[in-house]
C-alpha positions in Angstrom: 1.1 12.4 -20.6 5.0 11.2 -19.7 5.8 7.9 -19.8 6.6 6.4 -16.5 10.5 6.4 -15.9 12.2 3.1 -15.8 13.6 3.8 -12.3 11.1 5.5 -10.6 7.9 4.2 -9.5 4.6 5.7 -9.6 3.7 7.6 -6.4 0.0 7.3 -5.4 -2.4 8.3 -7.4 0.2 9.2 -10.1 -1.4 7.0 -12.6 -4.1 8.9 -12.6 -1.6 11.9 -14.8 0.9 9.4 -16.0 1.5 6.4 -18.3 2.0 3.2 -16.9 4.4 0.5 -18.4 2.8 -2.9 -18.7 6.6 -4.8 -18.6 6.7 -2.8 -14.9 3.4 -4.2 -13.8 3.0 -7.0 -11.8 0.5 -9.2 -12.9 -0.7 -12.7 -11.1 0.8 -14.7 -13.7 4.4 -13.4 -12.0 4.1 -15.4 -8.6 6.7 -16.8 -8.1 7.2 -21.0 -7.3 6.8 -20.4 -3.5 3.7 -18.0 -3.4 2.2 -20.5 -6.0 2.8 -22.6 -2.6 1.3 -20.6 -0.5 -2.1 -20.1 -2.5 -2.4 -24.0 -2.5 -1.7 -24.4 1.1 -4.4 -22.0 1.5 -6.4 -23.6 -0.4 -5.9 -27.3 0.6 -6.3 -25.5 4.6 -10.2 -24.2 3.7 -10.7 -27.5 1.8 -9.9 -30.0 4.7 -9.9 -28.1 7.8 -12.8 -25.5 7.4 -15.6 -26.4 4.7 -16.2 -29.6 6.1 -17.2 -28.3 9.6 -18.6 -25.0 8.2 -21.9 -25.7 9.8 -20.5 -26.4 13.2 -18.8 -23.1 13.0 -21.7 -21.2 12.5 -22.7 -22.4 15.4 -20.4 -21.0 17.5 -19.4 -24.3 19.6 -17.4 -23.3 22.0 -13.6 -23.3 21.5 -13.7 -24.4 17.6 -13.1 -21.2 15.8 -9.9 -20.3 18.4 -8.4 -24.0 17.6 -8.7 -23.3 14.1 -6.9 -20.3 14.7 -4.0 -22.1 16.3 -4.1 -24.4 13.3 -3.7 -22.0 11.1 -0.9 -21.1 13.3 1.1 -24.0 13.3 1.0 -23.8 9.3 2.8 -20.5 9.6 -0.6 -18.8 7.8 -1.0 -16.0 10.7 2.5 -15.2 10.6 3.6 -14.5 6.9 5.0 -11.0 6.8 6.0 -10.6 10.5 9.4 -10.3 11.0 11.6 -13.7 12.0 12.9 -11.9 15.0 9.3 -12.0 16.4 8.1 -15.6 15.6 7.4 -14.6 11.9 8.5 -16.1 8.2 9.3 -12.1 7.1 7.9 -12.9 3.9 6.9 -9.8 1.5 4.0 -8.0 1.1 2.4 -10.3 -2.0 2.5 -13.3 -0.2 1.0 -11.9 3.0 -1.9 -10.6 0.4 -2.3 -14.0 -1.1 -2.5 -15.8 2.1 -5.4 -13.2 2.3 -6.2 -14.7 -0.7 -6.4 -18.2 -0.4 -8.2 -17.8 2.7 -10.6 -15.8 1.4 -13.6 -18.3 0.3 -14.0 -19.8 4.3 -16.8 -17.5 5.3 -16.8 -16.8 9.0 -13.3 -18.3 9.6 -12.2 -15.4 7.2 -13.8 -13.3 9.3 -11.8 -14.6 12.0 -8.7 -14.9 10.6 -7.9 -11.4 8.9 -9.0 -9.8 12.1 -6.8 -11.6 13.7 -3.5 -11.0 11.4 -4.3 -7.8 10.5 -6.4 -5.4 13.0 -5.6 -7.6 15.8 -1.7 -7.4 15.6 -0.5 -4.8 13.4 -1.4 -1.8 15.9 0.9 -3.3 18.3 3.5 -4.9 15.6 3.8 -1.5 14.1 3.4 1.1 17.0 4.2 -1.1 20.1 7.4 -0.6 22.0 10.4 -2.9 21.8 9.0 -4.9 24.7 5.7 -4.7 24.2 6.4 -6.5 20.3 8.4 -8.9 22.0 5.4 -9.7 24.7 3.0 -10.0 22.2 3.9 -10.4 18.6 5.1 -13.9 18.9 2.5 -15.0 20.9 0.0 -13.7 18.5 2.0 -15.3 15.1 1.6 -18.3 16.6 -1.7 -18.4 17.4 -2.0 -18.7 20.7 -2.8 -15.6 21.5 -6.2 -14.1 19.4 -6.0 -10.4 18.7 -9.1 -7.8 18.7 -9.6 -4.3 17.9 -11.7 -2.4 20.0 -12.7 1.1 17.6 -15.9 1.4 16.9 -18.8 2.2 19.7 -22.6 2.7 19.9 -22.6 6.4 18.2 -19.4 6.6 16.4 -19.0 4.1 13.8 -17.5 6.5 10.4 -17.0 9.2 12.9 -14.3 6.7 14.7 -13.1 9.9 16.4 -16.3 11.2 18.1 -15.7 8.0 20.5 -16.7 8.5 24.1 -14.8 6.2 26.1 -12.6 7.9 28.2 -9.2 7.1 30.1 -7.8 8.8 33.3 -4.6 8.2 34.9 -4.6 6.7 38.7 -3.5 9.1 41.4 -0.7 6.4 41.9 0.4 6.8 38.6 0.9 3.6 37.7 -2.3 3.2 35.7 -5.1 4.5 33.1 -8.6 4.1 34.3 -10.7 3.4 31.1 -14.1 3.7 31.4 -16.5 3.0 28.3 -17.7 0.4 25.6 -17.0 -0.7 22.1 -19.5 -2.4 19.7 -18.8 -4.8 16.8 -16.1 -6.6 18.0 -14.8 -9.3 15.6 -13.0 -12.2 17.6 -13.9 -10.0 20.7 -15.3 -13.3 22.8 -12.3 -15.3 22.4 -9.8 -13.0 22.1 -6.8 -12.6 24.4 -5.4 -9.2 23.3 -7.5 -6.3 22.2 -6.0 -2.6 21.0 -8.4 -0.4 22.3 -8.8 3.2 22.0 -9.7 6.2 24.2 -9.4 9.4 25.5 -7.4 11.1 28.1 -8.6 13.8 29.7 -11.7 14.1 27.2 -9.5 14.8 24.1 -6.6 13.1 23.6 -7.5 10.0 21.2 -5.0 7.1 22.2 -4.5 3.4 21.9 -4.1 1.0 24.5 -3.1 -2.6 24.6 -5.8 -4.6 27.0 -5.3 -7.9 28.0 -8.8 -10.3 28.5 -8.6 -10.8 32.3 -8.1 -7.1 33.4 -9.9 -6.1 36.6 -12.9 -3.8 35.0 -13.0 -5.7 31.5 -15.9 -7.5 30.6 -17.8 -8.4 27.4 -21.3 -9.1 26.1 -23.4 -11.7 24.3 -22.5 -13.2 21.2 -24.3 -10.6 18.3 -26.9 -12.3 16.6 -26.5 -11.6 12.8 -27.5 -11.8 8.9 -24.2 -13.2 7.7 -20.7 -14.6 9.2 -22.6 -16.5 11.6 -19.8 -18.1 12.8 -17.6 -15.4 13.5 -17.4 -14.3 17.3 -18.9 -10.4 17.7 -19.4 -8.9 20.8 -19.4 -5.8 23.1 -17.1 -5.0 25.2 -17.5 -2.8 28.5 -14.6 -0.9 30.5 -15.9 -0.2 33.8 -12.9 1.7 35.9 -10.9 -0.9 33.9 -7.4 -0.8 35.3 -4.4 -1.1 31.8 -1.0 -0.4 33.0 0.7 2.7 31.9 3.5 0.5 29.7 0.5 -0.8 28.0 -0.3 2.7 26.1 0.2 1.9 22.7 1.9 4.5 20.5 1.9 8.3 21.6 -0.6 9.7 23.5 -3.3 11.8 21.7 -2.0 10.2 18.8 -4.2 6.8 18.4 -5.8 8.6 15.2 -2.0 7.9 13.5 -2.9 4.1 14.6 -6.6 3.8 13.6 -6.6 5.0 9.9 -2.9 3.7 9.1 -3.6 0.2 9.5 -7.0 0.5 7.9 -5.1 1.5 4.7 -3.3 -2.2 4.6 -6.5 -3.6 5.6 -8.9 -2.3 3.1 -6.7 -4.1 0.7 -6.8 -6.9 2.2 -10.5 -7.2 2.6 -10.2 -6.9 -1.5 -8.1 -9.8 -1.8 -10.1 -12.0 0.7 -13.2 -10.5 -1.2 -11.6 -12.4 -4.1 -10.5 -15.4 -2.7 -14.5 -15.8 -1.6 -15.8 -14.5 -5.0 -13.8 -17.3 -7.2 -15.3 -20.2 -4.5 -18.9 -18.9 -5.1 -18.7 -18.4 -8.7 -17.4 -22.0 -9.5 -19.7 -23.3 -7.1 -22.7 -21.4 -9.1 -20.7 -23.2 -12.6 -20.7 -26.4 -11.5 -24.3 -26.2 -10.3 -25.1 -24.6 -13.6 -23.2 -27.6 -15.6 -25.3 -30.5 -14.0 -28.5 -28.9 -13.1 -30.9 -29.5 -16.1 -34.2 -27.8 -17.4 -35.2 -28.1 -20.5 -33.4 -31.6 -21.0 -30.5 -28.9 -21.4 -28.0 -28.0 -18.8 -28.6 -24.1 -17.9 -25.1 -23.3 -18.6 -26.2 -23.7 -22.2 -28.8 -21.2 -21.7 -27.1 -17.5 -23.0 -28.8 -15.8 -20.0 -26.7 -18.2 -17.8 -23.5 -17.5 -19.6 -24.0 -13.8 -20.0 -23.9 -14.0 -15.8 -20.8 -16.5 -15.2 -19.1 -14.9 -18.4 -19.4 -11.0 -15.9 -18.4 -13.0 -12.6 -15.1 -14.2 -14.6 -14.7 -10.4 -16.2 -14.9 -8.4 -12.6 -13.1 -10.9 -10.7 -10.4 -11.3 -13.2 -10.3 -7.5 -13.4 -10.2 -7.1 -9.8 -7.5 -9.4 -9.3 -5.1 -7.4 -11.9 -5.8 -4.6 -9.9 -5.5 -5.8 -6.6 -1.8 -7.5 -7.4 -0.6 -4.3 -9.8 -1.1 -2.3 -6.2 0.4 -4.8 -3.9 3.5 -4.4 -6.0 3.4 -0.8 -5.5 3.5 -0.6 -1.9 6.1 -4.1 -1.6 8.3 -2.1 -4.1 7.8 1.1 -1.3 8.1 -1.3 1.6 11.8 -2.0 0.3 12.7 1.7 -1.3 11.8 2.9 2.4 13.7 0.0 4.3 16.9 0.8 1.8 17.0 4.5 2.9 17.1 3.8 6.4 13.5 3.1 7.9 12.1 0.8 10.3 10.3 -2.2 9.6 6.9 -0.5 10.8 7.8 2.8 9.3 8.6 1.2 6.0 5.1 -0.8 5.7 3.2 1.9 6.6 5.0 4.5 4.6 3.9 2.3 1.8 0.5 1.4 2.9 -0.1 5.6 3.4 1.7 6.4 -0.1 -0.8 4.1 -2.1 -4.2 4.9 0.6 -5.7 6.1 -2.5 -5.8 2.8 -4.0 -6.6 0.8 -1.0 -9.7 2.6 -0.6 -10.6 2.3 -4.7 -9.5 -1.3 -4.1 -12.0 -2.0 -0.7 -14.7 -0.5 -2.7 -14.6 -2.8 -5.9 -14.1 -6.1 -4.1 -16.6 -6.0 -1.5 -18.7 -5.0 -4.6 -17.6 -7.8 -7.0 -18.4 -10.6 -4.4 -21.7 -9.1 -3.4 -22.0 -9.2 -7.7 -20.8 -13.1 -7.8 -22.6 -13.9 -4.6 -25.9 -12.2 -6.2 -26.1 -13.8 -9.6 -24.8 -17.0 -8.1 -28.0 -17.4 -5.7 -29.9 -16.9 -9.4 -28.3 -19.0 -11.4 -28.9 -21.5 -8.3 -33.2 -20.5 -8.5 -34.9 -21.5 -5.6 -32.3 -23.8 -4.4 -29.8 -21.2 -4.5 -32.3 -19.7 -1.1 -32.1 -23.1 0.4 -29.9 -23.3 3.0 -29.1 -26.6 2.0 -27.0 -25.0 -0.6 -23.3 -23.0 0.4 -23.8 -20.6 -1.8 -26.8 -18.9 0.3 -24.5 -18.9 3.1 -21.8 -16.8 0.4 -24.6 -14.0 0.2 -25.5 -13.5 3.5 -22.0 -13.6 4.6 -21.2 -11.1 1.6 -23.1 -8.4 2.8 -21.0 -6.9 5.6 -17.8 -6.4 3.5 -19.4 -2.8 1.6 -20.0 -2.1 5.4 -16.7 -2.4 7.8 -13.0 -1.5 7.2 -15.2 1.9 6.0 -18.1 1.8 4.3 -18.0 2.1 0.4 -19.6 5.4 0.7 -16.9 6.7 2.9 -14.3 4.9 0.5 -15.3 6.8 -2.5 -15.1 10.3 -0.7 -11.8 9.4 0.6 -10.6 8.6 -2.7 -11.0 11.5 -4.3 -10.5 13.5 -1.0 -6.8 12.0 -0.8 -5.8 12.8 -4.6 -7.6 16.9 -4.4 -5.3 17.0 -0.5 -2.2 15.9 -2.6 -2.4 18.1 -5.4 -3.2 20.9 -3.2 0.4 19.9 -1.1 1.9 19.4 -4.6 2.6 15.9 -4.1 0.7 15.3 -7.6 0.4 17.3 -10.4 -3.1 17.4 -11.5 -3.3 21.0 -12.1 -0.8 20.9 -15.3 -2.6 17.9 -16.8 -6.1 19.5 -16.3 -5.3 23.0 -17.8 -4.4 20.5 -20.9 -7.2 19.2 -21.2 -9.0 22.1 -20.9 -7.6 23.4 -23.5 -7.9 20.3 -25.2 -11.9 20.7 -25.4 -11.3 24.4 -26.8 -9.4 22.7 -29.7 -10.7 21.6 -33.2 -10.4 17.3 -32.0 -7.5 16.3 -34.0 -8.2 13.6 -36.6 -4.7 12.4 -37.6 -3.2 9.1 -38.8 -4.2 6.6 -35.9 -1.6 4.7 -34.3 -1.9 1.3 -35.6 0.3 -0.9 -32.8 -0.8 -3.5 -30.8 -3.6 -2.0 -27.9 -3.2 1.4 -29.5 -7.1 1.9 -29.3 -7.7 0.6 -25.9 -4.2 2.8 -24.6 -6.0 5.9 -26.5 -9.8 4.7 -24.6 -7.5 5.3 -21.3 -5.9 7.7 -22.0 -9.1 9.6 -22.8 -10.6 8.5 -19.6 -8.5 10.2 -17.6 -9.0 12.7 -19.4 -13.2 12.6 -18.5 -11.7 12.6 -14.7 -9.3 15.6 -14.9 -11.9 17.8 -16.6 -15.2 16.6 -14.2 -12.9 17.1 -11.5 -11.1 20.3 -12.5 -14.5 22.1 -13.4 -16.0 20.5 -10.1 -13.2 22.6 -7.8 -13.5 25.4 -9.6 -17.0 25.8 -9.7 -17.5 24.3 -5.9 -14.4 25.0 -4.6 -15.3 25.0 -0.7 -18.5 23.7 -0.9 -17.1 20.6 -2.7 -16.8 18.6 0.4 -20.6 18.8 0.9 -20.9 17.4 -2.6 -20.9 14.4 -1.6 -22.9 12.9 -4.7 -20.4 14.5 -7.1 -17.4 12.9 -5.1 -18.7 9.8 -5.7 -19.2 10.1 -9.6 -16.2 11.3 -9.6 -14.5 8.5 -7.5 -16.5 5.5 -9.5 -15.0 7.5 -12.7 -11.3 6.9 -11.2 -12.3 3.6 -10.1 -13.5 2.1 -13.7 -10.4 3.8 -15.0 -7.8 2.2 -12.3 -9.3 -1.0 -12.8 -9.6 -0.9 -16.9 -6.2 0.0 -17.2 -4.9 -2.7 -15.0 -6.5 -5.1 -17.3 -5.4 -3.7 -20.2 -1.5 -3.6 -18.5 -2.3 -7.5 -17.7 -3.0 -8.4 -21.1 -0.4 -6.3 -22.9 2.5 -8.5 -21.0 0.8 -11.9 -21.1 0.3 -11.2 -24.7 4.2 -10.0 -24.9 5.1 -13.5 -23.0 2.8 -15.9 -24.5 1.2 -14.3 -28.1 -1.8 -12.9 -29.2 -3.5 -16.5 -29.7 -2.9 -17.7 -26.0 -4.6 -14.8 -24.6 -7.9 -14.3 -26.8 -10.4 -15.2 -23.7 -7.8 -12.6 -21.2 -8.4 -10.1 -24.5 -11.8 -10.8 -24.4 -12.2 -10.0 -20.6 -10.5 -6.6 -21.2 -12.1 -5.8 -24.1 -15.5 -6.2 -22.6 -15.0 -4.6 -19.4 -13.5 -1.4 -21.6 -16.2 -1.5 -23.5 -18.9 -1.5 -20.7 -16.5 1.0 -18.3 -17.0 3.6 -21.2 -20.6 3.7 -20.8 -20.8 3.9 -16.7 -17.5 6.3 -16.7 -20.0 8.7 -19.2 -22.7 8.0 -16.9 -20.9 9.1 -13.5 -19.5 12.4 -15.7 -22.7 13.5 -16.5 -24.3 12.9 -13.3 -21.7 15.4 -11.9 -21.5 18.0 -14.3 -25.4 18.0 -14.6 -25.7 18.8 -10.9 -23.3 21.9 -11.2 -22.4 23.1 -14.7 -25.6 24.6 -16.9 -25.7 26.9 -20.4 -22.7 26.5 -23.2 -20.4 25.2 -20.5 -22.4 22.2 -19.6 -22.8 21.5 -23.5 -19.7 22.2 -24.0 -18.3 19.3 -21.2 -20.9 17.1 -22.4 -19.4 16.8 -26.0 -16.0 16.4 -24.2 -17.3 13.4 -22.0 -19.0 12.0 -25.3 -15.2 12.2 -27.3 -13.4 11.0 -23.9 -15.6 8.0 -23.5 -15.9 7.2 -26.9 -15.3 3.6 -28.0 -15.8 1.7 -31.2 -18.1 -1.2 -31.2 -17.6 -4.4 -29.9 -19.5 -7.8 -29.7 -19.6 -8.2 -26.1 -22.1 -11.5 -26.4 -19.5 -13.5 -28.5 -16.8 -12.5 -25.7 -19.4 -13.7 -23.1 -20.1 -16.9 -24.7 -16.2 -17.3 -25.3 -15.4 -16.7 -21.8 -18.2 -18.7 -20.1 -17.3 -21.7 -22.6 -14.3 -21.9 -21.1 -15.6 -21.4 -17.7 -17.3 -24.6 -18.1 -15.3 -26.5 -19.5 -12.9 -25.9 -16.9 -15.3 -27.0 -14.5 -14.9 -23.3 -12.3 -13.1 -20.3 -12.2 -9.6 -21.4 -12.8 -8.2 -18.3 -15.2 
């Protein structure tokens, strides 16, 4: 495997082939004095304007969640990366993900608010016309407009493109005619713009920019649901709804280009807002643990207790390194593509598209590390914790829906994987060179050589090896499917929860080798001890996902033959993962939370 060049960046996927450099990565610890800002503004927003009347927004009283909206407005916390000419405070693409963030832990308002910043106004921020942005955009960065998204409908919800609402220009000319309904609509009672998609003439999949008030526009009841209570979801019904021609958004038959684009920026999103609530929960579940007693002992003296804050801290911490490592990657894009002559729109999307394969890897794993904290949290709480007298049973209802929307994990996973075979079929990545290697790898005598005794040489080798697990499932998975792969679709996901521990173990183990570089080996034992574990523990599920795969295609001396190879590729050397979890959950409490 080459080390990454200095001057050029990893593409998408390419870490998956290549070394990464840790001195390149962007860890959390690198915010800069402002986004530092920004996170505490966020913070100190939930804190004093939303968890106090949490209640009264799940309610739904009329009117609050849209003037909280408009507060968050007049903060500048809807705006962050749109541009200044449009009402905006142009600020990059890390900050705009740690206002995601920060806002994160406020349950419906969350909800409310990323629908609203991201769905609600990219479409027509990045595919609207010059006056079309300048009618809208500014209204909607300052709050006072609300945005919608208008997608999904009663039988297409993964399948967005087998939607059945239809749009037919007037004989005048002067209009389309839509004629339909959506389902699911976040923000969709209160909202004041909606991008909405149809189809001309029965085929041609396009986006259009409806405004609440349009003769033929109506909407249903309030949904009555498990979780995010408080957040405004209805249907919406186009009966001969009349939407000016100018208001067509992007080209015509070309609303797919619209749809999946900004779903790439918002599936990481949902990860960092799937953060921002998973640190609330799990120092709400510490502290309880701290004062309640049984016993005459407080449970978090109980190693049961601390095995289950110690793995909140590990995934969360992990999923944060992971999480920031990508946001670099597509600002770095963002810029590269704005120096060589690209739009705005064009440049953010570039970016979002070039690193889709992580977005997806990233939805999956933070929608599945809150419903994690927000799980053990209700434990650790015992029967209070299914008291609604306590937040945190609020946390894991509200948890649930995040595996489910922006595309379900299941969908995520088959993307993944999907993305990275599509590029290395265009040649965009080279996975075929790096496979063959490996291949011949297992027909080789294993080499035991002098070890390289640096700093992280084992856990460089553990990843090194796991990609190598990924390149030969994968690689013996094409050739032995090849066509039928598609309909594989339990393989795909092995395969993608294999790239997924890998992407994320390496990000921690990049994390740590730069803090440790800044600060020493003695300030980062607990960040070591995160790593460490999750290595450790990522070597027996990527094993487990590799054998699931090759069992269900592979049989006779080649099967036995992969399964020594998984064994040596997933190999690690023992480690005390109890003492790490007792480390890590010692500082947990005496911090009084999550505060790595």
């Amino acid at each position: 495997m080459e080390t990454a060049k200095q001057a050029k960046a990893l593409q998408g996927g390419e870490w998956l082939i290549k070394e990464s450099n840790p001195f390149e990565t962007f860890i959390p610890e690198d915010f800069n004095e402002e986004q530092r800002m920004v996170m505490d503004m966020c913070t100190q927003f939930l804190d004093t304007e939303v968890l106090p009347i949490i209640e009264r927004i799940d309610k739904l009283e009329p009117g609050l969640m849209p003037s909280l909206v408009e507060k968050a407005g007049e903060q500048g916390l809807l705006s962050t990366s749109f541009p200044e000419q449009y009402g905006g405070l142009g600020k990059d693409f890390i900050t705009s993900t740690i206002v995601n963030e920060g806002l994160g832990g406020g349950h419906s308002f969350s909800v409310a608010i990323a629908a609203h910043t991201g769905i609600g106004s990219l479409p027509i921020l990045y595919f609207g016309t010059e006056e079309q942005k300048q009618k809208y955009i500014p209204k909607l960065a300052s709050g006072e407009w609300k945005g919608a998204y208008g997608l999904t409908e009663p039988n297409s919800g993964s399948d967005a493109l087998g939607a059945k609402t239809t749009a037919k220009l007037s004989d005048d000319g002067k209009y389309y005619i839509l004629n339909g309904q959506k389902c699911w609509i976040t923000n969709g009672g209160f909202a004041d713009v909606y991008t909405v998609f149809a189809k001309i003439d029965g085929d041609k999949f396009t986006g259009f920019i409806v405004e609440r008030g349009f003769e033929g526009f109506t909407q249903g009841p309030e949904e009555h649901k498990m979780g995010i209570k408080g957040s405004s979801t209805v249907q919406l019904y186009f009966q001969d709804c009349k939407v000016p021609v100018e208001n067509v958004l992007g080209e015509i038959g070309r609303g797919h280009i619209i749809a999946f684009n900004i779903l790439n920026i918002g599936r990481l999103k949902l990860c960092a807002a799937a953060l921002g609530g998973s640190k609330r929960a799990a120092t709400t579940s510490i502290q309880y643990a701290i004062t309640r007693e049984q016993f005459k002992l407080p449970i978090a003296k109980f190693g049961a207790i601390k095995h289950k804050m110690a793995e909140m801290a590990i995934r969360m911490w992990v999923c944060e390194s992971a999480l920031y490592r990508a946001s670099k990657w597509i600002d770095d894009k963002e810029h590269e593509l704005m120096a060589s002559g690209k739009t705005f729109a064009e440049a953010l999307l570039g970016a979002a598209e070039e690193y889709a394969i992580e977005c997806a890897m990233l939805k999956v794993y933070g929608s599945e590390v809150l419903d994690y904290v927000v799980d053990e949290g209700v434990q650790i709480h015992g029967g209070n914790g299914f008291s609604d007298e306590y937040v945190i049973s609020k946390a894991y209802r509200d948890s649930r829906i995040n595996r489910i929307y922006e595309g379900t994990n299941e969908i995520n996973r088959l993307l993944t994987v999907d993305m990275v075979l599509k590029r290395a079929m265009k040649g965009k990545l080279d996975l075929m060179g790096p496979a063959m290697a490996v291949q011949k790898e297992l027909m080789s005598i294993p080499d035991f050589g002098a070890e390289d005794e640096g700093a992280f040489s084992k856990e460089l080798k553990y990843i090194a090896n796991f990609k190598k697990a990924i390149l030969m499932v994968a690689g013996a998975a094409v050739q032995k499917l090849m066509m039928q792969l598609e309909k594989e679709q339990e393989v795909l996901m092995n395969i993608a929860d294999m790239a997924i521990e890998t992407y994320n173990a390496e990000s921690a183990l990049l994390r740590v080798m730069k803090l440790t570089e800044q600060k020493g080996a003695a300030a980062t034992q607990l960040q070591s001890d995160i790593m460490k574990t999750y290595l450790y523990d990522a070597a027996d599920r990527i094993n487990k996902s590799g054998k699931d795969a090759l069992n269900s295609f592979a049989d006779g001396d080649e099967l036995r033959m992969m399964h020594i190879g998984l064994k040596r590729f997933t190999k690690v050397e023992p480690y005390n993962t109890k003492d790490a979890r007792r480390r890590i959950s010692e500082k947990l409490v005496a911090d009084n939370g999550y505060h790595f």
